[in-house]
C-alpha positions as CSV (number, residue, x, y, z in Angstrom):
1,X,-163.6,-111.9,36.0
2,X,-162.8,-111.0,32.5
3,X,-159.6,-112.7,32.8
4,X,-161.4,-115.8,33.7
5,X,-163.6,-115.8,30.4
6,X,-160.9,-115.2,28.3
7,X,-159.1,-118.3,30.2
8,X,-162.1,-120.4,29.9
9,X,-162.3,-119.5,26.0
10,X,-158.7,-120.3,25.3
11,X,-159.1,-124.0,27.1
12,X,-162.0,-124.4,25.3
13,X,-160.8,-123.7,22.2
14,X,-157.8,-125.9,22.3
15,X,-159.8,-128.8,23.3
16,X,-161.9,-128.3,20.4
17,X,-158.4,-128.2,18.5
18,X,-157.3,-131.3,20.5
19,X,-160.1,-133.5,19.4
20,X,-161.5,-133.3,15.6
21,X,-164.9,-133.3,14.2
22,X,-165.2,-136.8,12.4
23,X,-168.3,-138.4,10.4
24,X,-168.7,-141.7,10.9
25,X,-171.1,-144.4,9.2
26,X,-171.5,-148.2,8.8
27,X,-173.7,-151.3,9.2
28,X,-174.5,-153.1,12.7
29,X,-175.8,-156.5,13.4
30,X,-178.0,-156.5,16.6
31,X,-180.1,-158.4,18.5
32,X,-183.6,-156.3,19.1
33,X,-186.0,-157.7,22.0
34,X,-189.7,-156.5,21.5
35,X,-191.5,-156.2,24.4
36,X,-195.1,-155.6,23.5
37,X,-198.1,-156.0,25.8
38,X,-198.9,-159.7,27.2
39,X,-196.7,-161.4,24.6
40,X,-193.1,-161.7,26.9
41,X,-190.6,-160.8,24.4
42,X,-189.9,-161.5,20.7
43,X,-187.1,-161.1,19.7
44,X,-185.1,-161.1,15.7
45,X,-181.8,-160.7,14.6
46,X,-181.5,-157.9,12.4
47,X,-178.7,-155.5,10.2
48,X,-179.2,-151.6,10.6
49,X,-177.5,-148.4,10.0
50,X,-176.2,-145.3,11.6
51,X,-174.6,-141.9,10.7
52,X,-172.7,-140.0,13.4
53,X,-170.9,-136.5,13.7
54,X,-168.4,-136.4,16.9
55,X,-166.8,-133.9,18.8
56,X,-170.0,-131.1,17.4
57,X,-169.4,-129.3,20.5
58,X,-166.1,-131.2,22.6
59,X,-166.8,-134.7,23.3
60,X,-170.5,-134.3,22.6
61,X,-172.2,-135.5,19.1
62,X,-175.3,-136.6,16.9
63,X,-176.0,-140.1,15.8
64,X,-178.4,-141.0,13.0
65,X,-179.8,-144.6,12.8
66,X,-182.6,-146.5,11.1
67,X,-183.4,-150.5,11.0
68,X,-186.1,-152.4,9.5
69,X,-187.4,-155.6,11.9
70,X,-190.0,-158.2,11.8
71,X,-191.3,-160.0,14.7
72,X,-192.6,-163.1,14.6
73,X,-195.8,-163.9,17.4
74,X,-196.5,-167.7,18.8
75,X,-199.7,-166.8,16.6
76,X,-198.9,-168.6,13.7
77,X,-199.0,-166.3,10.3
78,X,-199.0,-163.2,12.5
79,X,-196.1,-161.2,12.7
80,X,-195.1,-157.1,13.4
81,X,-192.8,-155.0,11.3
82,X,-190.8,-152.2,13.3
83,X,-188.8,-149.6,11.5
84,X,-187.0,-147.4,14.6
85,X,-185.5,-144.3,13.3
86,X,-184.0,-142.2,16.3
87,X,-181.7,-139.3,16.5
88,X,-179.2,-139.3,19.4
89,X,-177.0,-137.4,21.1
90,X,-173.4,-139.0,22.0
91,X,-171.5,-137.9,25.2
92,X,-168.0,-138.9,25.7
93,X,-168.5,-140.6,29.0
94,X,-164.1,-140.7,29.6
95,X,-162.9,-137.1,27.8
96,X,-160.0,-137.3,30.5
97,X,-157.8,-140.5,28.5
98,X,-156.5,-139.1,25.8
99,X,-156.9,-142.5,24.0
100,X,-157.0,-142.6,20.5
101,X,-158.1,-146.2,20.1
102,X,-160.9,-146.1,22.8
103,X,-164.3,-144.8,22.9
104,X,-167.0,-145.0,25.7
105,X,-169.9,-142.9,25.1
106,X,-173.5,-142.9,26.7
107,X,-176.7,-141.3,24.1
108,X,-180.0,-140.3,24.4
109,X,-182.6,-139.4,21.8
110,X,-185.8,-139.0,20.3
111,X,-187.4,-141.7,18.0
112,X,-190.0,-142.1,15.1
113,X,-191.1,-145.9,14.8
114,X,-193.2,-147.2,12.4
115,X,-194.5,-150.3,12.8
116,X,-197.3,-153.0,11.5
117,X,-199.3,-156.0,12.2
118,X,-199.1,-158.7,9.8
119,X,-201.3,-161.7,8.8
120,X,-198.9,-164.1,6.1
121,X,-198.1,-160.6,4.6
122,X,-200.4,-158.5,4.3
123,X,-201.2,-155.8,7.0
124,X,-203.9,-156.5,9.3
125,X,-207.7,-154.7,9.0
126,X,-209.1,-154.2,12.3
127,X,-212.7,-154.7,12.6
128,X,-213.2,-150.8,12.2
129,X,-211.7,-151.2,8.4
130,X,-208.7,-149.2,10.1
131,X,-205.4,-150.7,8.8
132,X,-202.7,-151.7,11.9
133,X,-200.3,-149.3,11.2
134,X,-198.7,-146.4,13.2
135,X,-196.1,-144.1,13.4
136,X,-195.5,-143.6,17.0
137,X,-192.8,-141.0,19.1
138,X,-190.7,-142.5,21.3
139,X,-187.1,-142.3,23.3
140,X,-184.0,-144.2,23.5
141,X,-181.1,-144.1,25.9
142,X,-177.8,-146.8,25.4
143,X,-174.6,-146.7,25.4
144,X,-171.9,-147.5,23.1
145,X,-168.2,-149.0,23.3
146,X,-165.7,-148.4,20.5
147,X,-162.4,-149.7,19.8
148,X,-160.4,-148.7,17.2
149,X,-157.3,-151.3,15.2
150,X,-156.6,-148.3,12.9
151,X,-157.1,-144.6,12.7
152,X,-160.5,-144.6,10.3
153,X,-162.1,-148.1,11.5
154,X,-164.4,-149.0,14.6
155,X,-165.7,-151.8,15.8
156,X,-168.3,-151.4,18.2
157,X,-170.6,-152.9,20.9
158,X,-173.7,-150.8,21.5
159,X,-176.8,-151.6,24.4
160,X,-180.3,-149.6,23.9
161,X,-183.0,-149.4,25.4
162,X,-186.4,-147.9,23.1
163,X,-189.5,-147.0,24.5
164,X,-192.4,-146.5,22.4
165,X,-195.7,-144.5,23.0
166,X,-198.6,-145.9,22.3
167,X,-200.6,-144.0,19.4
168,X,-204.4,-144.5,19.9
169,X,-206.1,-146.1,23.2
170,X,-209.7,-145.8,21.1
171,X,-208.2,-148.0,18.1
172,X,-206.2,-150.7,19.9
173,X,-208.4,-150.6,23.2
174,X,-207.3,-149.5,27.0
175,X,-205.5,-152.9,27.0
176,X,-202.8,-151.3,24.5
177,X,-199.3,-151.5,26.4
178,X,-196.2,-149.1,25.2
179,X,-194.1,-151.1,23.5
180,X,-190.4,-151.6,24.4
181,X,-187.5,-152.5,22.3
182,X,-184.5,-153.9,24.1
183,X,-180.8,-153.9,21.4
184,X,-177.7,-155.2,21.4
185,X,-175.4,-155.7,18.9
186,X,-172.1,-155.2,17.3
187,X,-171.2,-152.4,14.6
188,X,-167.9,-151.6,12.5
189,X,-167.9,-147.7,11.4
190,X,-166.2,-145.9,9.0
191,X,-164.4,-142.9,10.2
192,X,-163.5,-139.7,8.7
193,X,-162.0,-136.7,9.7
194,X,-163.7,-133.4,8.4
């Protein structure tokens, strides 16, 4: 049994050896879907941002990213600003190919999103003298395809799906739907060993 451990600890730790811890950060351009009670979808093209650590714990790591969106409704003047800030974590979803210039990995997370209505610019006053404004909790799963030309650059191709909790039934009404936020888009990251 001991024998075993130590075996297990030796595998392990030359598979940590066998695969550095790398930071990696850069821009992406996505497409982001709202879906957001009786409206169908909206949908905006917008640049974000994300921060990663890989290979934390072997072929598991942490992905920061934020984004700043507008909406636009049929309504005309009316708008909603969403600003999605989630914290993932990254599993290497093919550990067994030992290839360097290919990454699959599927994430999940937690999210903060803030987010707005808007009449022409300014935010909207509900008839309580409440502004329309919330920061909501929320969860996001995706996954995300990486190819890499050289040994520090990425490009990417990255599919999420965000659900957001509504905040407050009593403000918005029973009518209130969680919102959903549907993303695709392509990245290019900048990686470094550590």
């Amino acid at each position: 049994m001991f024998g075993m451990f130590i075996a297990t600890m030796l595998w392990l730790t030359s598979v940590q050896a066998a695969e550095p811890i790398e930071l990696s950060i850069g821009p992406q351009y996505s497409s982001y879907r709202l879906y957001m009670n009786d409206y169908g979808s909206l949908e905006n093209w917008n640049l974000g941002g994300e921060v990663g650590i890989q290979n934390v714990i072997p072929h598991i790591g942490l992905k920061l990213r934020g984004t700043k969106v507008r909406f636009y409704t049929p309504i005309e003047d009316s708008s909603y600003e969403y600003m999605p800030i989630t914290l993932c974590t990254s599993f290497d979803l093919i550990p067994f190919l030992k290839l360097s210039w290919l990454r699959l990995s599927a994430e999940t997370g937690l999210g903060l999103y803030n987010w707005r209505g808007y009449w022409i610019d300014d935010v909207v006053v509900l008839p309580g003298g409440e502004l329309m404004e919330e920061w909501d909790i929320g969860f996001v799963v995706g996954f995300t395809l990486q190819l890499r030309p050289v040994k520090y650059l990425g490009i990417e191709y990255a599919m999420r799906y965000n659900y957001i909790a509504s905040a407050d039934i009593y403000k918005y009404g029973f009518y209130d739907k969680d919102d959903k936020i549907w993303e695709n888009g392509f990245g290019v990251k900048f990686i470094l060993p550590l």
